[in-house]
MIVEXDO-783351 format. One record per residue (C-alpha): y, z negated, x negated; residue in one letter. Coordinates in nm, 3 decimals. Layout:
N
         v         w         u   aa
         Y         Z         X    A
...
This chain:
122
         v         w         u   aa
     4.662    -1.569     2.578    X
     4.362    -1.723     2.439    X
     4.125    -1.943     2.648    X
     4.282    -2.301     2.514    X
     4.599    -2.212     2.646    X
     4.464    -2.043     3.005    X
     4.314    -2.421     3.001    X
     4.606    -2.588     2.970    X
     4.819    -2.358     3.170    X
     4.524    -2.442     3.480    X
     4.571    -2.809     3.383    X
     4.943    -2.793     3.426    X
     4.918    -2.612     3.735    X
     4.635    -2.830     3.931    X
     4.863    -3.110     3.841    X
     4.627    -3.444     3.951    X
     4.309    -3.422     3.910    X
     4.046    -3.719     4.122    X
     3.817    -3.777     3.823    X
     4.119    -3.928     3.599    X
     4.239    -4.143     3.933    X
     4.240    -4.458     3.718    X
     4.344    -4.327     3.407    X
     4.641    -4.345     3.212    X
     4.745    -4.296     2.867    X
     4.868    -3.976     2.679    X
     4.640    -3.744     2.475    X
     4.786    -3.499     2.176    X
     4.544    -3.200     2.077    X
     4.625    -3.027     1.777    X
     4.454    -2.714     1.689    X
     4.420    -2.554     1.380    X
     4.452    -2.200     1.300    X
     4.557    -1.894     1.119    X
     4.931    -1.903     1.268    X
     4.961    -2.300     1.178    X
     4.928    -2.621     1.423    X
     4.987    -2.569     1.799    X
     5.001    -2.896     1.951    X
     4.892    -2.982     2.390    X
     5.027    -3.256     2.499    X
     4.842    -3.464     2.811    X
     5.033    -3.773     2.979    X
     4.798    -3.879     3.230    X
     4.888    -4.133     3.527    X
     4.611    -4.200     3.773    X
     4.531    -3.861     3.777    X
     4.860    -3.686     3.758    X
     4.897    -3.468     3.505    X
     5.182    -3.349     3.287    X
     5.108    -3.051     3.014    X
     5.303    -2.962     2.723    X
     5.434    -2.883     2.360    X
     5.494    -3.231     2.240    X
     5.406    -3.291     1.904    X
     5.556    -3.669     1.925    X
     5.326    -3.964     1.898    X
     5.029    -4.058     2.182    X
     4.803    -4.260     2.211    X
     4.487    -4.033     2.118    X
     4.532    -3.754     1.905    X
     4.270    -3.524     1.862    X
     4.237    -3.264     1.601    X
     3.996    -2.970     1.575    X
     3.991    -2.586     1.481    X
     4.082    -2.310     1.707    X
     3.711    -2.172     1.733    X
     3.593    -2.497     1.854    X
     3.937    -2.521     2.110    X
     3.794    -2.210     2.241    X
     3.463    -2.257     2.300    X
     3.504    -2.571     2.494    X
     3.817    -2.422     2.716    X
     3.517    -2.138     2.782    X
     3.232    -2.445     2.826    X
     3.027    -2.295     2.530    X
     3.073    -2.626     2.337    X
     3.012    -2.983     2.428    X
     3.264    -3.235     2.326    X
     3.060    -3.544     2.231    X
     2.887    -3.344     2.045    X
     3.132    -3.147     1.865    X
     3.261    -3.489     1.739    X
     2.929    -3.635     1.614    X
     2.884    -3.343     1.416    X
     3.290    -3.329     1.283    X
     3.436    -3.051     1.428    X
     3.652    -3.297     1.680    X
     3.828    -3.587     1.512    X
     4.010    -3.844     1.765    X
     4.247    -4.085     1.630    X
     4.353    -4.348     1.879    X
     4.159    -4.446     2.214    X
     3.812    -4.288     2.199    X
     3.737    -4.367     2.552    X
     4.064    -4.181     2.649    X
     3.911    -3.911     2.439    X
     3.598    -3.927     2.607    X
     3.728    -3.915     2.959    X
     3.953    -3.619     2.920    X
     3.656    -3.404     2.808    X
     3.583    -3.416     3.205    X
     3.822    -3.162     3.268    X
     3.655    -2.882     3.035    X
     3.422    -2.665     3.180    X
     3.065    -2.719     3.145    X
     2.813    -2.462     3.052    X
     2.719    -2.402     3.388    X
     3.055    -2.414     3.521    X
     3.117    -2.154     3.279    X
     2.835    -1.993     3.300    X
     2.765    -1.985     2.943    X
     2.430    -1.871     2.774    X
     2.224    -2.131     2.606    X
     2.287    -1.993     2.264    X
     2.680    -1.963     2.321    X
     2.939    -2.043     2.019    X
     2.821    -2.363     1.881    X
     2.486    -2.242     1.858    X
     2.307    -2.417     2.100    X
     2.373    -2.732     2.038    X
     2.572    -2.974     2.280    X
């Protein structure tokens, strides 16, 4: 199991979470990789959360590689800046976009070194 899919496995198991309380709106995450696109699905209402497969439409989609996947499910990347620099495009609602990166683990949360994946930066 790699570390994007622990993440969403922990997201479908906590199943609300307070800092999305007045958020709704459904997020699609596809990641790139060797085996092909895996697509997350997020449907988000005030705070309750619903994880899955879907590949159908929502209203952010957000596409990035599996390296960079992983190192923000571990909190070695951050999110904002993973999409100034182009490794995170978001099609859709930026602000959803922006709120959902809440739920990934910081680099203290995670404990992560200051020169983890992304180099540094973030």
């Amino acid at each position: 199991m790699t570390s994007a899919d622990a993440f969403f496995d922990q997201l479908s198991a906590m199943g609300y979470d307070t800092r999305l309380g007045k958020v709704c709106g459904s997020v699609r995450i596809d990641i790139r990789g060797d085996g092909g696109l895996r697509h997350w699905r997020l449907d988000i209402d005030r705070g309750h959360l619903r994880v899955s497969h879907d590949a159908g439409p929502a209203s952010t989609v957000i596409t990035t590689s599996e390296r960079t996947a992983e190192a923000m499910a571990a909190g070695g990347m951050n999110g904002l800046a993973a999409i100034a620099r182009g490794e995170i495009l978001v099609d859709g609602d930026l602000a959803l976009a922006l709120r959902i990166g809440r739920l990934f683990p910081s680099r203290a949360e995670a404990g992560a070194r200051p020169d983890g994946p992304d180099g540094g930066a973030g």
